[in-house]
C-alpha positions as CSV (number, residue, x, y, z in Angstrom):
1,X,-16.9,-71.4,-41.2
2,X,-16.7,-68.6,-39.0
3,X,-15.0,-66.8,-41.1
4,X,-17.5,-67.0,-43.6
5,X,-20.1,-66.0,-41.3
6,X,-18.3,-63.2,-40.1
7,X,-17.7,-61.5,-43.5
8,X,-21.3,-62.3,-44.4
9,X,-22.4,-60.3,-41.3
10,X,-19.7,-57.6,-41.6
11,X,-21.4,-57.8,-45.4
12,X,-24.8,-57.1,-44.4
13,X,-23.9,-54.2,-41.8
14,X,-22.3,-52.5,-44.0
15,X,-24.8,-52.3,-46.4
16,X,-27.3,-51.5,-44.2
17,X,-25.1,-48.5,-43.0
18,X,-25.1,-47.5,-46.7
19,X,-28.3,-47.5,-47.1
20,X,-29.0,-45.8,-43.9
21,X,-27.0,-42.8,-45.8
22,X,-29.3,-43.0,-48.7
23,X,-32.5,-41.9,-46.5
24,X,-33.4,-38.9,-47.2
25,X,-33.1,-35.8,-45.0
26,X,-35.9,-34.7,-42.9
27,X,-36.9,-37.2,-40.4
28,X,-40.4,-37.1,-39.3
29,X,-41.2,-34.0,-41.0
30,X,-42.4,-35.1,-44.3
31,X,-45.9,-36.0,-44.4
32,X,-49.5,-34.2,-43.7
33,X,-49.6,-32.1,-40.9
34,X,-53.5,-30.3,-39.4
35,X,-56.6,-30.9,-41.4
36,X,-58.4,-30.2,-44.4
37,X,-61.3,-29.5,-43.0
38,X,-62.5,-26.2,-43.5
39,X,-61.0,-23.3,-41.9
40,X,-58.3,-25.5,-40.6
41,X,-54.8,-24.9,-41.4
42,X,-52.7,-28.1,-43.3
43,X,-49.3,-28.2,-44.8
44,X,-48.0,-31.1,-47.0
45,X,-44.6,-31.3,-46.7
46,X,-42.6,-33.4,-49.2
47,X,-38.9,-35.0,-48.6
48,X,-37.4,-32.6,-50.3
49,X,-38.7,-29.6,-48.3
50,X,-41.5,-28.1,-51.1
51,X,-44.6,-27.8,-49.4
52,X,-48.7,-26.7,-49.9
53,X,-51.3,-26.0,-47.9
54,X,-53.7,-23.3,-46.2
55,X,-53.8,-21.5,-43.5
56,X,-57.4,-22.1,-43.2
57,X,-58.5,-19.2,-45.7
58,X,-55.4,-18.8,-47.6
59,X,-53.5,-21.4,-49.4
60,X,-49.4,-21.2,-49.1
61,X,-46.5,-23.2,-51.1
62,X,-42.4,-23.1,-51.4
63,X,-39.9,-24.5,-51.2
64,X,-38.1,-25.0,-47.6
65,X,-35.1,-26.3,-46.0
66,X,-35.6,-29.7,-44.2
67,X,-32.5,-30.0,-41.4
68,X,-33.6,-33.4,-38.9
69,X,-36.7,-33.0,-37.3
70,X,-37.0,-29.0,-38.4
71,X,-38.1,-27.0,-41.6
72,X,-37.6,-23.2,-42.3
73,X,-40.5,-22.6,-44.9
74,X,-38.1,-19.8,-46.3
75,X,-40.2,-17.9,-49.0
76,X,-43.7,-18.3,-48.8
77,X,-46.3,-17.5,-51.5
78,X,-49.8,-17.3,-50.3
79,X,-53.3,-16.1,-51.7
80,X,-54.6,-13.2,-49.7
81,X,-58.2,-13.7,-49.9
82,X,-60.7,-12.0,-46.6
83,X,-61.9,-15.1,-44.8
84,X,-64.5,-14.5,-41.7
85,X,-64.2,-16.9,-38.5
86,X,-61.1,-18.1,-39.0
87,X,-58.1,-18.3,-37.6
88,X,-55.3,-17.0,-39.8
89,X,-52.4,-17.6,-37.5
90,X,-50.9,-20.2,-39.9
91,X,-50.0,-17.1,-42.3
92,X,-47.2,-15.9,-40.1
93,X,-45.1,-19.3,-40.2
94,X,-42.0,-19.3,-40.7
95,X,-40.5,-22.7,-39.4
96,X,-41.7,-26.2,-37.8
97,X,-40.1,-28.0,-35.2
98,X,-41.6,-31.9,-35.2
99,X,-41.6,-33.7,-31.5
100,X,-43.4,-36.9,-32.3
101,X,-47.1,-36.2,-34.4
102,X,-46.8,-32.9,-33.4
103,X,-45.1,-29.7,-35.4
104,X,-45.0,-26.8,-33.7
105,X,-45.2,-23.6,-35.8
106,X,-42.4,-20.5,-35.2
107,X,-43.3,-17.1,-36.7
108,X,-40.1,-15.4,-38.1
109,X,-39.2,-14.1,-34.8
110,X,-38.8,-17.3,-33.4
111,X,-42.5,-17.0,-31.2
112,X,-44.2,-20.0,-30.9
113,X,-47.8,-19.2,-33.0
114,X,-49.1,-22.5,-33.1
115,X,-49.5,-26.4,-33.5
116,X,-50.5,-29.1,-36.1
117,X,-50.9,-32.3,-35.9
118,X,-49.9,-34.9,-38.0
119,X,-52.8,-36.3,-40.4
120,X,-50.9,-39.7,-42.3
């Protein structure tokens, strides 16, 4: 009877360490991030790094590179319309570092420009 329990439990680890290897990459960085209120910056980021969102003025997509709780937006296509009163800052993202609801947003440098919060 031991036995039996035993395998069962080595059984059930396993798969759950199987499945564990089926998550898909990314972490906590899939999801909404800022607002859509207007003038606010957002990004939608999906599991498999392609994102959209605005900068406040300027709506952005790609495709980026999820790696744990970072993305690198790598090529970023984004309208380039003149928007007065706001904050453009989101325009110069490059990457995201997540730390709990919070993404913090790197220019291409590596400077810190900015944060968003998570909105889902």
């Amino acid at each position: 009877m031991n036995r039996t329990r035993s395998a069962a439990l080595t059984a059930i680890l396993a798969a759950g360490l199987a499945l564990t290897a089926c998550t898909p990459q990314g972490g906590d960085v899939p999801g909404k991030w800022g607002s859509t209120d207007p003038g606010e910056p957002n990004l939608i980021i999906n599991a498999n790094g392609s994102y959209s969102g605005s900068d406040g003025c300027n709506t952005m997509k790609g495709t980026g590179t999820i790696s744990g709780n970072t993305i690198d937006l790598g090529t970023v296509a984004m309208t380039k319309k003149v928007c007065n009163g706001v904050d453009t800052w989101m325009s110069t993202a490059a990457s995201g570092k997540v730390d709990g609801n919070v993404m913090t947003v790197y220019d291409s440098s590596g400077a810190r420009i900015g944060t968003i919060d998570r909105d889902d």
